[in-house]
C-alpha positions as CSV (number, residue, x, y, z in Angstrom):
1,X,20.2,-42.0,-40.8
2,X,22.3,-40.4,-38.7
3,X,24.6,-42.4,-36.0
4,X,23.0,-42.7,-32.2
5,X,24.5,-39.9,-29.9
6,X,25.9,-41.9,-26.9
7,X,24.2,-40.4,-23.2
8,X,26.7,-38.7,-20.9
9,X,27.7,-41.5,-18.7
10,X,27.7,-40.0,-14.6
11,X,24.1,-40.6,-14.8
12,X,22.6,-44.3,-14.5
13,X,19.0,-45.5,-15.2
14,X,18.0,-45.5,-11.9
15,X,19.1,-41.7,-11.1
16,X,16.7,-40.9,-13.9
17,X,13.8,-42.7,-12.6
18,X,14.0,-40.9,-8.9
19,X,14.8,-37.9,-10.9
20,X,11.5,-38.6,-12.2
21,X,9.6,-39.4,-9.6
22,X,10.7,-35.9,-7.4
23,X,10.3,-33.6,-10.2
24,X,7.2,-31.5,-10.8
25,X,7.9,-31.2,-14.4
26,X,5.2,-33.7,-16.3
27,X,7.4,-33.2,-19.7
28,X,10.8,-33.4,-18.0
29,X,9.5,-36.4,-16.1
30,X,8.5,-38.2,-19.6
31,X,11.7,-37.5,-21.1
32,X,13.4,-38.5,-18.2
33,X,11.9,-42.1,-18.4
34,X,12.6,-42.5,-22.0
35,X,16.1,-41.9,-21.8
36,X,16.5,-44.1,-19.0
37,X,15.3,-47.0,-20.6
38,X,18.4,-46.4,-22.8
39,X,20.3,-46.7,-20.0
40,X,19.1,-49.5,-19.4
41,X,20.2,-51.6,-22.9
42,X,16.5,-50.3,-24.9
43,X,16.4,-49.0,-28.1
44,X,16.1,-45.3,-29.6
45,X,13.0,-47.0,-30.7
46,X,11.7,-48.2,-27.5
47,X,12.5,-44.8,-25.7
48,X,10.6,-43.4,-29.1
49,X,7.8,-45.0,-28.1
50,X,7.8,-44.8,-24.1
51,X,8.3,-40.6,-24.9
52,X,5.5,-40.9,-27.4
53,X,7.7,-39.2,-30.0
54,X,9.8,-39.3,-33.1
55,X,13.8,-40.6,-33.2
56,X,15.0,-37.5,-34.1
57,X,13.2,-35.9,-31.1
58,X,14.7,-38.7,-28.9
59,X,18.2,-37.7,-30.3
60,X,17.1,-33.5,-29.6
61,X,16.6,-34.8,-25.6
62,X,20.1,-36.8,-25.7
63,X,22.0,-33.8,-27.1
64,X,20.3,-31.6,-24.2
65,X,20.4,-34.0,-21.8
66,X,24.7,-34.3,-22.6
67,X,25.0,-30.7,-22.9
68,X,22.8,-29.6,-19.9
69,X,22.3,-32.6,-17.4
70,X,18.2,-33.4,-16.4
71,X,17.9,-28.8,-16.7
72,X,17.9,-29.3,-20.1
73,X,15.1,-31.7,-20.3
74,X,12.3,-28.8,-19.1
75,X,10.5,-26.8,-21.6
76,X,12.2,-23.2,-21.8
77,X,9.6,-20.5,-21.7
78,X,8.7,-19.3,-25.3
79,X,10.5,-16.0,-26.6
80,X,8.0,-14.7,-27.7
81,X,7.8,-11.6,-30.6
82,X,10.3,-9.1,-30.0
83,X,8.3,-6.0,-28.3
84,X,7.4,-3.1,-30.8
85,X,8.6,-0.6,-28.3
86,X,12.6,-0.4,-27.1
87,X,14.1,0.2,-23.8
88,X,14.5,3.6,-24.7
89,X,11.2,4.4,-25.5
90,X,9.9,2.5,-22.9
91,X,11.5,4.4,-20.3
92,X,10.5,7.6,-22.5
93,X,7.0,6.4,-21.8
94,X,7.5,5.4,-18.0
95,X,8.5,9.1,-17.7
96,X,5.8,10.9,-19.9
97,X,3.1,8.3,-17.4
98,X,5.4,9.7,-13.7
99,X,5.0,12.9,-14.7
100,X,0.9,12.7,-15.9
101,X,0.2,15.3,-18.8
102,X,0.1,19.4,-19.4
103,X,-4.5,19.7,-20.0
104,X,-3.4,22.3,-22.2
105,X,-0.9,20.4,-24.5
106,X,-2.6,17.1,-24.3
107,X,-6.2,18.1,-23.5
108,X,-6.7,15.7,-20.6
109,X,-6.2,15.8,-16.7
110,X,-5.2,12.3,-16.8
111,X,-3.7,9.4,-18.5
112,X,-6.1,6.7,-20.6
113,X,-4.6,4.1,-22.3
114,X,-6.3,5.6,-25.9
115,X,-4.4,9.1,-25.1
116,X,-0.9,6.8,-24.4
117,X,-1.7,4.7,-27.8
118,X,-1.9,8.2,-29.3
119,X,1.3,10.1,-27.6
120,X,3.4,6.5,-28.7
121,X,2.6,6.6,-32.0
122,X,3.1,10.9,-32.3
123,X,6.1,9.9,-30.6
124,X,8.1,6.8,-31.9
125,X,5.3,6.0,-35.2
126,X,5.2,3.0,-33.1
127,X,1.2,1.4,-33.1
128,X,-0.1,-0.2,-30.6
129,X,-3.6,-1.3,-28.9
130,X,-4.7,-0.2,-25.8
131,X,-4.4,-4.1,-24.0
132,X,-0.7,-3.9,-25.3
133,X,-0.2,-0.4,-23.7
134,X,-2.2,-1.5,-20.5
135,X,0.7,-4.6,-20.4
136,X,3.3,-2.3,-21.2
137,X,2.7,0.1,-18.4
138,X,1.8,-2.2,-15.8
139,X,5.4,-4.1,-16.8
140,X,7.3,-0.5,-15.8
141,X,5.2,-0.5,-12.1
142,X,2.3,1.9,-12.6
143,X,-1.1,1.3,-11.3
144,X,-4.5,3.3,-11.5
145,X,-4.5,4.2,-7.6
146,X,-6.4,6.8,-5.9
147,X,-4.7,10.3,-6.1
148,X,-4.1,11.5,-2.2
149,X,-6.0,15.2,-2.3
150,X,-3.8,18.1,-0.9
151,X,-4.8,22.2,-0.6
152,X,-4.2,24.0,-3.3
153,X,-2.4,26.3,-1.1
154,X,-0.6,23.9,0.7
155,X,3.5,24.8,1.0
156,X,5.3,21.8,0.1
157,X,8.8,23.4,1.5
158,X,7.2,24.0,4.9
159,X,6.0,19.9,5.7
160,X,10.0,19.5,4.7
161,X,10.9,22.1,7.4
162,X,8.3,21.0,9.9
163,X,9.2,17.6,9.7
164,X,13.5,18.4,10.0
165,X,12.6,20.7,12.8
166,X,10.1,18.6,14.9
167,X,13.0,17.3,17.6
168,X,14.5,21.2,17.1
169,X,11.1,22.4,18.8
170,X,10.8,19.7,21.1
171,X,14.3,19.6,22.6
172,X,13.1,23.6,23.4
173,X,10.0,22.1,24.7
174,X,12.3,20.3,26.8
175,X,14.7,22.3,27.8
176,X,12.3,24.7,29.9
177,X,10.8,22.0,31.9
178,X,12.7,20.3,35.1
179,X,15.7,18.3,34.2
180,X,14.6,14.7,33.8
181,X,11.1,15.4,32.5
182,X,10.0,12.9,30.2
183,X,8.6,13.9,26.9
184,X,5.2,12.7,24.5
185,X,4.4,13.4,21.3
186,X,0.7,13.9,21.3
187,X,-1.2,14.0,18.1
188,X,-4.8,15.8,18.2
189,X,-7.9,16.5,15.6
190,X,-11.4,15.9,15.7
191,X,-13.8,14.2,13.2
192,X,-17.7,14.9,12.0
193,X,-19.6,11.9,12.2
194,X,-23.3,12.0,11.2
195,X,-26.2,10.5,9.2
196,X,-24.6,11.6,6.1
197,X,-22.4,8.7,6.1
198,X,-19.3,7.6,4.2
199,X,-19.8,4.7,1.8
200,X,-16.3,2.6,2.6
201,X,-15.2,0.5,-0.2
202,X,-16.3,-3.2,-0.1
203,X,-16.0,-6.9,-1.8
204,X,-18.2,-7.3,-4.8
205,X,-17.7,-9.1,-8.2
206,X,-15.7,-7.7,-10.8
207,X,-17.3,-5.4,-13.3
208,X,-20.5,-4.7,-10.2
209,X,-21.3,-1.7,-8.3
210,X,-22.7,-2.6,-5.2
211,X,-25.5,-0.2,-3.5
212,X,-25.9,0.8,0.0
213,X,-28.5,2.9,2.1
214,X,-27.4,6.6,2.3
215,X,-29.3,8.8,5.1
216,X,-30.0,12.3,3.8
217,X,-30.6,13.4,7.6
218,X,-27.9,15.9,9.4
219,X,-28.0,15.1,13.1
220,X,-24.3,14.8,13.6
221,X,-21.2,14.7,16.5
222,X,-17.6,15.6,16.5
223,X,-15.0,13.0,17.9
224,X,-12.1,14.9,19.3
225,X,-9.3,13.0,19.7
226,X,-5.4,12.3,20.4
227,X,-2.9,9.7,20.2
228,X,0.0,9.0,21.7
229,X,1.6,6.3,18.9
230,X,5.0,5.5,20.9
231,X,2.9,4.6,24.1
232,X,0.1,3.1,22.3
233,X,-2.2,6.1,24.3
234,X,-5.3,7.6,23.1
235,X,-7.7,10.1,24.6
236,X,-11.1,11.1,23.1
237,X,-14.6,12.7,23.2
238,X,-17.5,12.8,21.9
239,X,-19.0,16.7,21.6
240,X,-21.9,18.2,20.0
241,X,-20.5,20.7,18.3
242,X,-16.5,22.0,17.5
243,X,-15.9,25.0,19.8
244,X,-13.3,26.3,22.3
245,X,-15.6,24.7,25.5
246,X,-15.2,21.5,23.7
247,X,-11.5,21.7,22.9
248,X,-10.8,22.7,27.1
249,X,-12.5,19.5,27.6
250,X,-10.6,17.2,25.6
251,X,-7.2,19.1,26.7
252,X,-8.2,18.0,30.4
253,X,-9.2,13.6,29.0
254,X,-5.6,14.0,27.4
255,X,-3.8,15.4,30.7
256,X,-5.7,12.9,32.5
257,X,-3.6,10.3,30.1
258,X,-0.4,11.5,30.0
259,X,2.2,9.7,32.4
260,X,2.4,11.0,35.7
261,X,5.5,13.0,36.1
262,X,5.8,13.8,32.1
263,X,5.3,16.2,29.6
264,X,3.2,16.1,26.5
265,X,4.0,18.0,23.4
266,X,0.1,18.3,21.6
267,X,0.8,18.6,18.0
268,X,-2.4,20.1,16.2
269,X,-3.6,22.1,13.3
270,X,-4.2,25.9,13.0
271,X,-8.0,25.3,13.4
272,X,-9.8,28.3,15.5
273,X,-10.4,26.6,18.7
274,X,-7.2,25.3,18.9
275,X,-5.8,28.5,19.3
276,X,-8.6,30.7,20.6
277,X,-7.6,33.0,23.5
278,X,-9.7,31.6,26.1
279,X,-8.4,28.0,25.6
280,X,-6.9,26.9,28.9
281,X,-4.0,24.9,28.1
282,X,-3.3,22.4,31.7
283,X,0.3,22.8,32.8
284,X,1.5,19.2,31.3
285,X,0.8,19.7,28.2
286,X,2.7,22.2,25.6
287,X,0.6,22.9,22.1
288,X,2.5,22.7,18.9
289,X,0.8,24.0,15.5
290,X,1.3,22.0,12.0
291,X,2.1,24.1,9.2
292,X,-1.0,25.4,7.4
293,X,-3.2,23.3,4.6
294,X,-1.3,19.9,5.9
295,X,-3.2,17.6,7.3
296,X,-1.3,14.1,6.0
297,X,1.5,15.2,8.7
298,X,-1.2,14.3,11.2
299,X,-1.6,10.3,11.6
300,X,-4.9,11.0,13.8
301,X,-6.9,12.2,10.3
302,X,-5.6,7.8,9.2
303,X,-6.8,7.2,12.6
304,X,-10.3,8.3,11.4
305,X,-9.9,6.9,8.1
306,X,-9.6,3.2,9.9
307,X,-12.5,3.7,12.3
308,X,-14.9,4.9,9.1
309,X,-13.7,2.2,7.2
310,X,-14.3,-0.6,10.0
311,X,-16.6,0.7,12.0
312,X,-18.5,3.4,11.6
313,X,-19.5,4.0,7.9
314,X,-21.7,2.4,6.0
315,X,-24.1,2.8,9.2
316,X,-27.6,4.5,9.2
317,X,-27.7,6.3,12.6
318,X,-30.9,6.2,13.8
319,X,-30.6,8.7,16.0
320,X,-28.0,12.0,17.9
321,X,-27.9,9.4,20.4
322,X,-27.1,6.4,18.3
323,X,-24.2,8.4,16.7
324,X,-22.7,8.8,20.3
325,X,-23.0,5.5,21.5
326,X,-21.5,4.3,17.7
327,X,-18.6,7.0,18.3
328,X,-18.2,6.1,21.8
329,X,-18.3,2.3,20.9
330,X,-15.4,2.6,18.4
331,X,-13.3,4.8,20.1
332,X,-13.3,2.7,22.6
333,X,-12.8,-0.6,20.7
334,X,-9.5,1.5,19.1
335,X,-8.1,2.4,22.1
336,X,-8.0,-0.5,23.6
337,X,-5.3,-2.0,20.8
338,X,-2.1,0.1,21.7
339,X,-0.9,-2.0,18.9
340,X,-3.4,-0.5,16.5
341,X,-1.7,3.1,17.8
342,X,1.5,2.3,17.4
343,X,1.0,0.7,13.5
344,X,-1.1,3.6,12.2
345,X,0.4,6.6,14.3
346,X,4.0,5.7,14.2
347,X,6.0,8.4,11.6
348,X,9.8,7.8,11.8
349,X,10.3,11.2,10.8
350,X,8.2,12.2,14.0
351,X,10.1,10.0,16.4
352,X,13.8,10.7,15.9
353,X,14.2,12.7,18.8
């Protein structure tokens, strides 16, 4: 047998024990106790016997103990099989997943796990099963999310220009108005909200599909509304129907709201009756048009993401004048958080001015 490995000696018996006692390792804690009772004039034996193991695993916890103090008395995490893929091919396949696949090359519009167990093995002769992929890929940060839609048509070089020239066009706002004038950034659209509800998504148990009522019925209102996010300022109606008379009205609500003495600038979409001739814009408030087919520049169309999601889907209207009194009712309830304005309206590309 081989001799007994002496324990480092700028521990004592008693720093083991309160070691012991704080830690919140159970096997560390064991091992802890037998080697103390060494220090305390016991056997190999009785710390054997106290760690409910073998001598030469007592003499494996002396050596670690030496070498790295009470650290080297918790269980290291297991290495495990080394992976079949490389880094390399890893971030080969974190690429080929950013940049989704060609339909015609691959023959799919998106990625399953069988069509990235396929494209591995064409790739590297590497084979893996689909849980293994699924691992993999959620290791390099992906997640199945919900693709945003945007218009086909939509110019992705004009949102970058809009958004770099938003201060350009409001300092010229700005600059024809009385010195000292102050300026808000107004935000408008208008929603259609009707017995043909949205179905927002909800708690249920994994692997379910919960039901809920949907109303085939069309009775149905448009909210028109604004926000001002760096006041925490909102202005809405609720109109039958989306038209020129309807847009005058809301203009005058949103003059009503802006600050006495200042100017709004009313950032809006292209839509018909936003720029029809007859619309009578009121002398405190300057219209300025989004670029075409862009609707995520407007925080308003999140603004009536929110209120469908908390308040007004899921809801059988029972009536045009139920649908009013629900659209009234949440508007309402939204405006009165200009907290709630400020978190979902606020763009820091918007407000850099």
């Amino acid at each position: 047998m081989s001799a007994a490995v002496a324990l480092r000696q700028d521990f004592t018996a008693d720093d083991l024990r309160r070691l012991a006692r704080a830690g919140r390792d159970a096997g560390q804690g064991r091992r802890l106790l037998a080697l103390a009772e060494i220090y305390d004039g016991g056997s190999r034996t009785d710390a054997a016997r106290i760690g409910a193991v073998s001598l030469q695993t007592v003499r494996d916890w002396v050596l670690a103990f030496n070498a790295e103090g009470p650290v080297g008395l918790i269980d290291g995490k297991a290495p495990g099989n080394r992976p079949k893929l490389n880094e390399t091919q890893r971030q080969a396949l974190a690429r080929i997943v950013e940049s989704g696949p060609d339909p015609d090359r691959h023959g799919v519009v998106r990625w399953r796990l069988k069509d990235l167990v396929g494209w591995i093995y064409a790739s590297f002769g590497v084979s893996l099963d689909e849980s293994t992929v699924g691992r993999t890929v959620k290791h390099l940060g992906f997640r199945k999310l919900s693709a945003r839609p945007r218009h086909h048509e939509q110019d992705p070089a004009a949102l970058v220009a809009f958004k770099k020239g938003l201060p350009f066009a409001v300092n010229a706002i700005r600059a024809g108005l009385p010195a000292g004038t102050a300026i808000e950034v107004w935000w408008q659209d208008e929603a259609r909200v009707g017995q043909k509800n949205t179905l927002p998504r909800r708690w249920a148990r994994r692997g379910s599909r919960p039901s809920a009522p949907k109303d085939q019925r069309t009775a149905h209102a448009y909210i028109f509304g604004a926000i001002c996010p760096e006041k925490g300022k909102g202005a809405g109606l609720v109109m039958p129907r989306c038209d020129t008379s309807a847009m005058n009205e809301h203009l005058k609500e949103i003059s009503r709201i802006v600050d006495p003495g200042a100017h709004a600038v009313l950032i809006l979409d292209g839509a018909g009756w936003h720029i029809a001739h007859d619309l009578v814009v009121p002398d405190n408030i300057t219209l300025l048009t989004l670029p075409a087919c862009a609707p995520e520049l407007n925080p308003v169309e999140n603004v009536w993401q929110f209120l469908r999601d908390n308040w007004l889907g899921d809801r059988i209207f029972t009536s045009y004048d139920d649908i009013l009194d629900r659209c009234c009712e949440a508007w309402k309830r939204f405006v009165a958080q200009p907290w709630l304005i400020m978190s979902i309206g606020l763009r820091q590309w918007a407000y850099r001015l």
